[in-house]
N, C-alpha and C positions, 0 to 999 in steps of 0.2 A: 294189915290192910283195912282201908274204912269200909265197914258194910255198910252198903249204897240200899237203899228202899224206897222204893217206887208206888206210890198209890196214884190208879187210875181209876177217875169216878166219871160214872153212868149213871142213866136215869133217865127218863122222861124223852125217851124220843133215840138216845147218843146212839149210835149203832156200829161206831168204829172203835170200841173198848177191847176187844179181843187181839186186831193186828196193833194198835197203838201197847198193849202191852206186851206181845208178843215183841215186836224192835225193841223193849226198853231192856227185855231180856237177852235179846240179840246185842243190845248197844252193852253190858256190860251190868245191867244193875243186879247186884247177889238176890233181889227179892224186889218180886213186883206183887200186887194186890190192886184186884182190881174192886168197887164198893161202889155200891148204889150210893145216891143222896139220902135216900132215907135211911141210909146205914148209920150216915155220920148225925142226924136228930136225933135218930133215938138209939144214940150213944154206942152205938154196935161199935164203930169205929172213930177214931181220931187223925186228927191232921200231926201232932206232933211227934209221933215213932218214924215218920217220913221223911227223907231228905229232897225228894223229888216229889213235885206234883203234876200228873200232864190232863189238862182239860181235852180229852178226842172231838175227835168229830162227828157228824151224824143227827142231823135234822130234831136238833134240842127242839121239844115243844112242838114239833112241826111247824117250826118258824113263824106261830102264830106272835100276833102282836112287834113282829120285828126281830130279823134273828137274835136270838139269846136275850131277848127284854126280859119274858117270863122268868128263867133261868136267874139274872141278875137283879130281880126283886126278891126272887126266892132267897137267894144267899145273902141276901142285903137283911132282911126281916123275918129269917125263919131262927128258932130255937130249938138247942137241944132238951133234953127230955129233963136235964136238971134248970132250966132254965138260962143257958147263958145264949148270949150271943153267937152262932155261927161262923157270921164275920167277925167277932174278936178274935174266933180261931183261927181264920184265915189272915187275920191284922199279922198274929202273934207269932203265925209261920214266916209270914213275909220275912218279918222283921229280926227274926233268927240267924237273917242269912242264907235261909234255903232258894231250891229253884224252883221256878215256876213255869212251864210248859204247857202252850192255849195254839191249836188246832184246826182251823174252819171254825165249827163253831166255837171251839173251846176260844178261838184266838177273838171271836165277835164277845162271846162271854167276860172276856179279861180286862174289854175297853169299854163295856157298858159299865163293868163294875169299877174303871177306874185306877186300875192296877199296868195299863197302858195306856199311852205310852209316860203317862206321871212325869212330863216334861216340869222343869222349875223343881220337882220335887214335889210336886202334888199330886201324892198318893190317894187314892182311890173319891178322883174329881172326876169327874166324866168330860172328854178332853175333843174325841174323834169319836165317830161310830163306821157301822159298815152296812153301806146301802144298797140297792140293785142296783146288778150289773149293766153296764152303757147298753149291752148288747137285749136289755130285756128278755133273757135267758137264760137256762143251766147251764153255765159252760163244765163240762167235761171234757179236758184234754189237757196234756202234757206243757208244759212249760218251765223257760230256760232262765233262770237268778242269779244275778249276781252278789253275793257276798259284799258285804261292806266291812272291808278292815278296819276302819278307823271306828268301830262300834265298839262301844263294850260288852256286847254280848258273850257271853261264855257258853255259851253254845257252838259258836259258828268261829273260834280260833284255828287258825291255821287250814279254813274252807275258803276257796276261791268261785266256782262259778259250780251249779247245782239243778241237776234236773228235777222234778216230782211231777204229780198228775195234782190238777184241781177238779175240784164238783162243788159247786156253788151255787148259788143263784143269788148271793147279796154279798159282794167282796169289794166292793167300790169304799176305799177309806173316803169319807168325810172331815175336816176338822172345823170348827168353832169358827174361825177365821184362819185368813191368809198368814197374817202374824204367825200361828203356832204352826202351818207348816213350815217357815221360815227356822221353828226353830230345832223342829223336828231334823232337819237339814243341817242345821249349824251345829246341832249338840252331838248328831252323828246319832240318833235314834233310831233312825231308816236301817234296816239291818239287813233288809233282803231287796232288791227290786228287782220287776221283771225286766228281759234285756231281749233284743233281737238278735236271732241263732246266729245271723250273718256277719253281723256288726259287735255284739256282746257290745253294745250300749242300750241304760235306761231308754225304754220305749213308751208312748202311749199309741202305740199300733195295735189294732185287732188282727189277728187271736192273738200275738204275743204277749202284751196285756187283757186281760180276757175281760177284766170288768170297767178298766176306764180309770183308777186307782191315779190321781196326779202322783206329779213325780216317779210315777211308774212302783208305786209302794205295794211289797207284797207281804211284809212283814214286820214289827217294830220291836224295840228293847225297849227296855226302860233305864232312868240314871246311872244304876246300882248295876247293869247288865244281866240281871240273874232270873229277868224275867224275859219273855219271849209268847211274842204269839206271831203266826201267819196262816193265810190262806192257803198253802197249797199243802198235803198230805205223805209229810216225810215216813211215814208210819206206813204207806202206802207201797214206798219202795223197798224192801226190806231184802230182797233178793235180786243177783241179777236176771231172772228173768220176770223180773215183773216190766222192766223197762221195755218197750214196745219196738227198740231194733236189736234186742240180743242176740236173735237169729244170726244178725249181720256183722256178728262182732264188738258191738257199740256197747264201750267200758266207760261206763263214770263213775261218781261218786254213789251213794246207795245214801237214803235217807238217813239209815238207822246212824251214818254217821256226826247226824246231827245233835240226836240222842245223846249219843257217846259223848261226844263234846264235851256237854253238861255231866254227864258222869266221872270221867277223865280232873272236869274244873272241883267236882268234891272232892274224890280222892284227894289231891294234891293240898288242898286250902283244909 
């Protein structure tokens, strides 16, 4: 059997590194580690004994300068302790194959740096970012996703529709132009959107959509499928009574499924 390893990195603000590796453990992976940033400059740890990487969540930075800006300079232009590149270590995982897993902010982290949604294949261009919510608010609460089959995500195969909680304050996708939503859309990059509970159709209704997200977008892939970021907190659902009607019976999916996914897609490849 493939031993599956999981590094989750914190720092500078993340505060959702303990349940985000807790579910990766729940989801199947033989080994998880979790590593500060400044683990990985000064050389403490590396990105390539990993097959998984998941960016959490958790007020990077304290969302100064833009969520995850700071965070996405840092990685861009910081060095390890022998001198090399950071980002050629994160080039050099992409590029192996492996997955990648982005959070709330992890998932604002992944699209500053260009790593989503890499429509055309244009890896790490800065494409979309993610701005205040329509509602000029934290949203905190529960919302209902729809799965997009026709994605290539390898996370979310054989996922249909998905509860989890959001807490946000900047979850509104922007893109560059109208064009590259168009193609975000066609190429089937769109992996997750939020839906109305009644109808399970793409919404831009408040609180269904909680930040105003066109196309109702709560999360994206990239070409290759093996990367994944979104706004709401699968990490968050790891058990059934986290979900807020279990009292009443109310069985869904559980995040960690989502996890698994991606784990399940190494194993086998």
């Amino acid at each position: 059997m493939t031993m599956i390893k999981t590094l989750v990195i914190t720092g500078y603000g993340t505060n959702c590194h303990n349940e985000t590796a807790h579910a990766a453990s729940m989801a199947g992976s033989n080994q998880v580690d979790i590593c500060f940033f400044s683990d990985l400059t000064a050389g403490k740890t590396s990105l390539a004994p990993y097959n998984l990487i998941i960016f959490p969540g958790g007020f990077l930075d304290g969302d100064d300068l833009g969520a995850a800006q700071a965070a996405a300079l840092r990685w861009k232009y910081s060095t390890t302790k022998d001198g090399a590149r950071l980002l050629d270590q994160l080039s050099s995982f992409y590029d192996s194959g492996k997955l990648i897993l982005g959070i709330c902010n992890g998932f604002q982290l992944l699209v500053k740096l260009g790593l989503l949604p890499a429509a055309n294949n244009r890896v790490f261009e800065r494409q979309v970012s993610l701005t205040h919510n329509d509602s000029a608010r934290f949203e905190d609460r529960w919302v209902h996703l729809k799965v997009n089959a026709l994605s290539p995500c390898v996370f979310t195969r054989g996922l249909d529709t998905i509860q989890l909680p959001v807490r946000h304050g900047e979850g509104k996708l922007v893109a560059i132009n109208d064009d590259l939503l168009k193609t975000l859309q066609d190429d089937n990059l769109i992996a997750f959107q939020y839906i109305h509970p009644e109808t399970g159709q793409p919404t831009d209704q408040y609180p269904y959509n909680p930040n105003g997200s066109p196309l109702a977008i709560a999360g994206l892939t990239d070409p290759t499928g093996r990367v994944l970021g979104l706004m709401p907190h699968p990490e968050a659902f790891n058990h059934p009574t986290n979900h807020p009607a279990w009292t009443r019976g109310v069985q869904v999916t559980s995040g960690t499924e989502l996890i698994a996914g991606g784990i399940r897609y190494l194993r086998e490849s």
